[in-house]
N, C-alpha and C positions, 0 to 999 in steps of 0.2 A: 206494392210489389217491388222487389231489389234483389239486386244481385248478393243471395249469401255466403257461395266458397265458388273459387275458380281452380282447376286442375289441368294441367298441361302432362302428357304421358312423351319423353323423349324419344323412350326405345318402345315401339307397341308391343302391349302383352306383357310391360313390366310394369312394375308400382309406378302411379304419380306422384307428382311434383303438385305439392299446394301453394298456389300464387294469390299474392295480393292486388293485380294487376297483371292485364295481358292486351297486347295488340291482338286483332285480327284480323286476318285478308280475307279475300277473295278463295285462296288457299286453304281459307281454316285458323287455327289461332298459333300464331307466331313461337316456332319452333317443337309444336306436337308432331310425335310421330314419324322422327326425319331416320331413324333406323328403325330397323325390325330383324328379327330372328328368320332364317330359312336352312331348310336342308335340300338334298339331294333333287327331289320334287319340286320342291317350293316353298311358300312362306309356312312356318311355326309359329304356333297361334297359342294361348292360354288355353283352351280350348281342346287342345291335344295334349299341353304341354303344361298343364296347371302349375307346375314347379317354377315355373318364370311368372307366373303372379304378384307372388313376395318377396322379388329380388328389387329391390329398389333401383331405380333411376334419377337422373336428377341431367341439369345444366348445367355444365360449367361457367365460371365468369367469363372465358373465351367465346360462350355458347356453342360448346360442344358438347354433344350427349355424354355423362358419364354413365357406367355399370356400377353400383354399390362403390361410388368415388373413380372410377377408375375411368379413364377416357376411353370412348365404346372399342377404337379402333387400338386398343391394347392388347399385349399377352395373355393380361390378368383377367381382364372384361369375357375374352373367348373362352380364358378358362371357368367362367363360373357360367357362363351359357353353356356352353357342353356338362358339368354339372347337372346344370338343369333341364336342358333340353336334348339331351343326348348325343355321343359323339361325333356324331356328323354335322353338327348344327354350326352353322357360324351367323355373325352380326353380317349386317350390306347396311349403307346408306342407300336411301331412295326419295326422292322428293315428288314424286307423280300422285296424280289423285285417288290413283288403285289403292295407296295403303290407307285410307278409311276404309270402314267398312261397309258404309253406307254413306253417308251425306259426312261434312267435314265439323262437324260437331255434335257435341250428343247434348242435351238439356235437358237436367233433371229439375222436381219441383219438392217443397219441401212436406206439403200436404200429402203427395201420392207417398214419398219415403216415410213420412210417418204411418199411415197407412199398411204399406211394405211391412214395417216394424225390425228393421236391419240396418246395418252400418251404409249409409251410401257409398259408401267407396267401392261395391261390390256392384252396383251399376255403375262405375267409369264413366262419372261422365266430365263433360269438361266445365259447364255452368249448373250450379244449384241454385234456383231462385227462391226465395223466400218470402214468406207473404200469400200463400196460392193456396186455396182451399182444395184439398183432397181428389176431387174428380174433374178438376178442371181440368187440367194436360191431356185430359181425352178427346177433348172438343176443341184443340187447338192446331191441328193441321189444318194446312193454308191459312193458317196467321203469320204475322211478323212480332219481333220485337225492337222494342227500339230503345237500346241504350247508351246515352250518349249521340256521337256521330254514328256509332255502328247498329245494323238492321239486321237482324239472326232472321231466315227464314226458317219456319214450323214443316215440316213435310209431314214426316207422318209416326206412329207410334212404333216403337222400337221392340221389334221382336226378341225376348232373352233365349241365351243360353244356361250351357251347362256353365260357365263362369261365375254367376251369381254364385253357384254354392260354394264357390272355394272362398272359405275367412283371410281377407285381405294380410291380416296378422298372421294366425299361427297357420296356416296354409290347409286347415284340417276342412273336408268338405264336409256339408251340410245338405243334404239330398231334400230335407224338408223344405227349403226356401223356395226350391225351380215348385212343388207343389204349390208353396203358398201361390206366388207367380201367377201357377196358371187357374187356380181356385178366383182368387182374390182378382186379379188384372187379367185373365186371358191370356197370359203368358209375354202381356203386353205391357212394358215402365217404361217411361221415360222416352224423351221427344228425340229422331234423325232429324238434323238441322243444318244447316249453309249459312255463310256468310253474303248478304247483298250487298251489304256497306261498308268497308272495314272502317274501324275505329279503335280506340283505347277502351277496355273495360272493368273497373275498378271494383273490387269489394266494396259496397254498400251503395252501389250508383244506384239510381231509381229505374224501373223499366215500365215500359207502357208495352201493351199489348195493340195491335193493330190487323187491319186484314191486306192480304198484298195479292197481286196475279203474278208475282214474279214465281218461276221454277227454275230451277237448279240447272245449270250447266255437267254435273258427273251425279252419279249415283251409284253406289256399287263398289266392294273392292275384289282383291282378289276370291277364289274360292276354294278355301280348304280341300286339298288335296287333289284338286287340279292340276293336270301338268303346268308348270312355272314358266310362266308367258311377261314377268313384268323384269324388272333392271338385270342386263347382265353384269358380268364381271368385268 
């Protein structure tokens, strides 16, 4: 088993970033997630907002979140957020644990996305392991893994959304996939996970699976259309 694509998301609810390499904390993996979209209410999610799915993000050399190139805290960057997520919508930085959505990693395998039979990038997640035969990631809450110095804990299987249907590329959704989803998996892909150890995590590193009694310090993020209770202005 080994680590086969790592993806880091700058701004949440935009396209990721595919890395060759990534640190992890305690926080999650080194630089995911450090803006997001909100309005009036509160945070805007893909979710509500599927037009922010395909808008690309990236890091700058600086390691500041860019929008489709542009540095998030730009002219340009609000202008294509509002674009996409309608005109009251602006970028925030936030660095708190609310902006996961669950646990500060997501871990896909490559057996269950074959399975799937879709693009993974439509499960967002941040590690795709490779090497995992098809139904094992179901019997992997309360494991660990261990790659490298760093220890991912396994919580528990990842509830989908309406997300999955939107095609990461042409933005056109797909209503048959959340079916397959809930026919094929129970509505359930891919592992909510945490960091216990940070460390460096490399394309092609080896992973071993292991069992741990550690549990998670945060769990949860904000909730869709909640009055907006996380970073002010």
């Amino acid at each position: 088993m080994h680590v086969a694509a790592l993806w880091r998301y700058p701004v949440k609810s935009l396209a990721g970033e595919q890395l060759e390499q990534a640190a992890v904390t305690t926080d999650g993996l080194h630089g995911d997630r450090l803006v997001h979209v909100r309005g009036p209410r509160g945070p805007l999610t893909g979710r509500t907002r599927p037009g922010l799915l395909t808008l690309p993000a990236s890091t700058g050399a600086d390691g500041v979140p860019r929008v489709a190139g542009h540095p998030w805290n730009t002219a340009d960057a609000a202008a294509l957020i509002r674009q996409r997520a309608g005109d009251t919508a602006q970028l925030r930085a936030y660095a708190g644990p609310e902006r996961f959505d669950i646990g500060n990693l997501l871990v896909a395998t490559d057996g269950a996305v074959a399975r799937f039979g879709h693009d993974v990038r439509r499960l967002r997640p941040n590690l795709l392991l490779g090497g995992v035969p098809a139904d094992a990631e179901a019997t992997w809450p309360g494991h660990a893994l261990i790659i490298g110095d760093a220890v991912i804990g396994l919580h528990s299987l990842r509830m989908r959304c309406n997300v999955t249907t939107i095609d990461p590329d042409t933005g056109q959704q797909d209503l048959d996939v959340f079916r397959r989803l809930r026919r094929d998996f129970g509505g359930e892909l891919a592992l909510n996970a945490w960091v216990i150890h940070p460390g460096t995590i490399r394309v092609g590193d080896p992973v071993r699976l292991t069992t741990t009694t550690a549990t998670p310090h945060h769990l949860g993020g904000w909730i869709v259309g909640a009055p907006y209770s996380g970073p002010s202005d």
